[in-house]
C-alpha positions in Angstrom: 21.7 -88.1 -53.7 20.9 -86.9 -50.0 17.9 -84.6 -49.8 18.4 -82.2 -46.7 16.0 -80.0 -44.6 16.7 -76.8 -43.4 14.1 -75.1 -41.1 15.0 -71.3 -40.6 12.9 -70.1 -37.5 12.5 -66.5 -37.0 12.3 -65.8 -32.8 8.9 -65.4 -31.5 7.6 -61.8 -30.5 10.0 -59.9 -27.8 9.7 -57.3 -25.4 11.4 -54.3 -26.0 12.5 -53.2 -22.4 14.1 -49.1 -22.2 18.0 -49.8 -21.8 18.1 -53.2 -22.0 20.5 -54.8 -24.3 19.6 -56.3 -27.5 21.3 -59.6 -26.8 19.0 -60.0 -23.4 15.6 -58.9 -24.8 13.7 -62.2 -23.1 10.0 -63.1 -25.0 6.6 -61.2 -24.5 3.8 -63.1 -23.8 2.3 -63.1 -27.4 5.5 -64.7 -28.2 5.3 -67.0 -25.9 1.8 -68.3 -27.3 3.1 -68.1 -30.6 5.8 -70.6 -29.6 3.0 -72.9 -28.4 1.4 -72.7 -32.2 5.2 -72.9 -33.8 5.9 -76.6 -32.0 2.6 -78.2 -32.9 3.0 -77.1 -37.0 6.3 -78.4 -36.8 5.2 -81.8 -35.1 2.1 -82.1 -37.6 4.5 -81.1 -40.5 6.8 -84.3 -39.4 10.3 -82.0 -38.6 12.1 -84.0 -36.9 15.8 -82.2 -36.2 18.8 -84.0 -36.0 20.2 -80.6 -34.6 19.0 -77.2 -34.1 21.7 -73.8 -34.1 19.9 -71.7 -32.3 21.3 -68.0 -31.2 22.6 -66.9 -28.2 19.9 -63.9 -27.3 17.3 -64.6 -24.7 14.3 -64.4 -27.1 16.1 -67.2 -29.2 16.8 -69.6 -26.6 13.5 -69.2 -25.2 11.9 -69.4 -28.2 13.3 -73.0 -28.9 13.1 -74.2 -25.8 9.0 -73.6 -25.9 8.5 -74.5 -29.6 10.6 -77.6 -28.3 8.5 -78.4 -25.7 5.3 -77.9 -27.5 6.6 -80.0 -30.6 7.9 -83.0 -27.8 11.8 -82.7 -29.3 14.9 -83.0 -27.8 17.4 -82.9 -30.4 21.1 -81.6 -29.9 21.1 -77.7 -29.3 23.8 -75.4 -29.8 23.7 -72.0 -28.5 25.7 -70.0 -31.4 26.9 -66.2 -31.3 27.8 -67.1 -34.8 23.5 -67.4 -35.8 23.0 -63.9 -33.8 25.6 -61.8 -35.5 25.1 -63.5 -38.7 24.0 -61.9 -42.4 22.8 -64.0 -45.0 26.1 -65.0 -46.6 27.7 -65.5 -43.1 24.7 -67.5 -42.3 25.4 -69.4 -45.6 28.6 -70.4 -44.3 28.1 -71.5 -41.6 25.3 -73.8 -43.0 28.2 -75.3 -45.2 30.0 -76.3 -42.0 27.2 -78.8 -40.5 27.8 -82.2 -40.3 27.3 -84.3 -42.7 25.1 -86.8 -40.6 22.6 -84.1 -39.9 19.8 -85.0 -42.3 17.4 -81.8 -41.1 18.8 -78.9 -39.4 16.9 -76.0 -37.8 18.0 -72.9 -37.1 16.8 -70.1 -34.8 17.6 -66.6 -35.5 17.2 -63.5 -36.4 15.6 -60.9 -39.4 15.7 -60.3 -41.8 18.8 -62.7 -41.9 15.9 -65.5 -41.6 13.8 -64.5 -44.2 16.6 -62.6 -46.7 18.9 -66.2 -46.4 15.6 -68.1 -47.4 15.0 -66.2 -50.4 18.9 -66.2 -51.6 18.6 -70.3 -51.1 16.0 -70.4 -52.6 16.4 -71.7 -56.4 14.3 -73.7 -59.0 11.2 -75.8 -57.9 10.6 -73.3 -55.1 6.8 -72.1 -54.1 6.8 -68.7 -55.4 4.7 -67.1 -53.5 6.7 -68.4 -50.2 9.5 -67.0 -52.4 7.7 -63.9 -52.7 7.2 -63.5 -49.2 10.8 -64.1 -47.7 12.2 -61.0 -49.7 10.1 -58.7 -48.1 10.3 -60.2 -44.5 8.6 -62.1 -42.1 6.6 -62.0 -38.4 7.9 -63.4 -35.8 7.5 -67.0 -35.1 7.5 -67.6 -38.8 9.4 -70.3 -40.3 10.7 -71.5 -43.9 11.0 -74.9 -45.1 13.9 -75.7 -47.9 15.6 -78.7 -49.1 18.7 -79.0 -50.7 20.0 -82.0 -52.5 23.7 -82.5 -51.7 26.2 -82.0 -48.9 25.7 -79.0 -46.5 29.1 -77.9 -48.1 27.2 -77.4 -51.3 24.8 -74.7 -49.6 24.9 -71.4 -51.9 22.4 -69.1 -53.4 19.8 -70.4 -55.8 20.7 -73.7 -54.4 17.6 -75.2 -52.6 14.1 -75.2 -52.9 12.2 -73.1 -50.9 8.6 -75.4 -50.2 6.5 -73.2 -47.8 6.8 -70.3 -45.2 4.3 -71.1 -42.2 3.5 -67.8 -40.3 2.6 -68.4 -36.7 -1.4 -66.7 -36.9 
């Protein structure tokens, strides 16, 4: 049996311009630095993604492409409206749809849709007080580890195991 990674990455902290659309809120410079902290965990923690969904907003995009550069990865990227609209069962989902060669996936979104779709995957053999954490939210910049065992097509609640949350400070 195939044992999959799923990284769900929460956007680093954004700026909150007056009338600016939601969609086009770019990064503040605390999130930028977080992004710097964000890349090297994942590169000491070993994730390595054979593709990253990452949402279409500004803070997203610029989120990966920092943690990218500060991690050294250049795995395919796609740019999804589908991550920044999504809930947690639409998230779900989608996560059902990736390719079956994709051995670790990360995706880049948004809350609590990060954090709420972490604890509903989240099933036996899970760290519980990562568990614990997810259901009540996370900062920004934080990120949960799960694997499943299976196909992506088999990704459902109380599915995977939920191994650690890694906040950014």
């Amino acid at each position: 049996m195939t044992t999959r990674r799923l990284v769900l990455l929460r956007h680093a902290k954004a700026e909150h311009p007056d009338g600016m659309p939601d969609h086009d809120r770019p990064l503040a410079l605390a999130g930028r630095r977080q992004c710097g902290r964000v890349g090297a965990a994942l590169a000491a923690e070993g994730v390595t993604p054979d593709l990253v969904w990452c949402s279409s907003s500004v803070r997203t995009r610029q989120t990966w492409d920092l943690v990218r550069q500060a991690a050294g990865l250049e795995p395919p990227v796609r740019y999804l409206d589908d991550v920044y609209e999504a809930g947690v069962r639409s998230l779900i989902a989608l996560l059902a749809t990736a390719p079956d060669e994709v051995g670790t996936l990360v995706v880049v979104g948004h809350e609590p849709t990060m954090s709420h779709a972490a604890a509903t995957i989240a099933g036996p053999g899970s760290d519980e007080g990562a568990v614990a954490r997810v259901q009540v939210g996370v900062p920004t910049a934080s990120w949960s580890w799960l694997e499943l065992d299976g196909p992506w097509a088999g990704v459902a609640p109380r599915t995977g195991r939920l191994l650690r949350l890694v906040t950014p400070d």
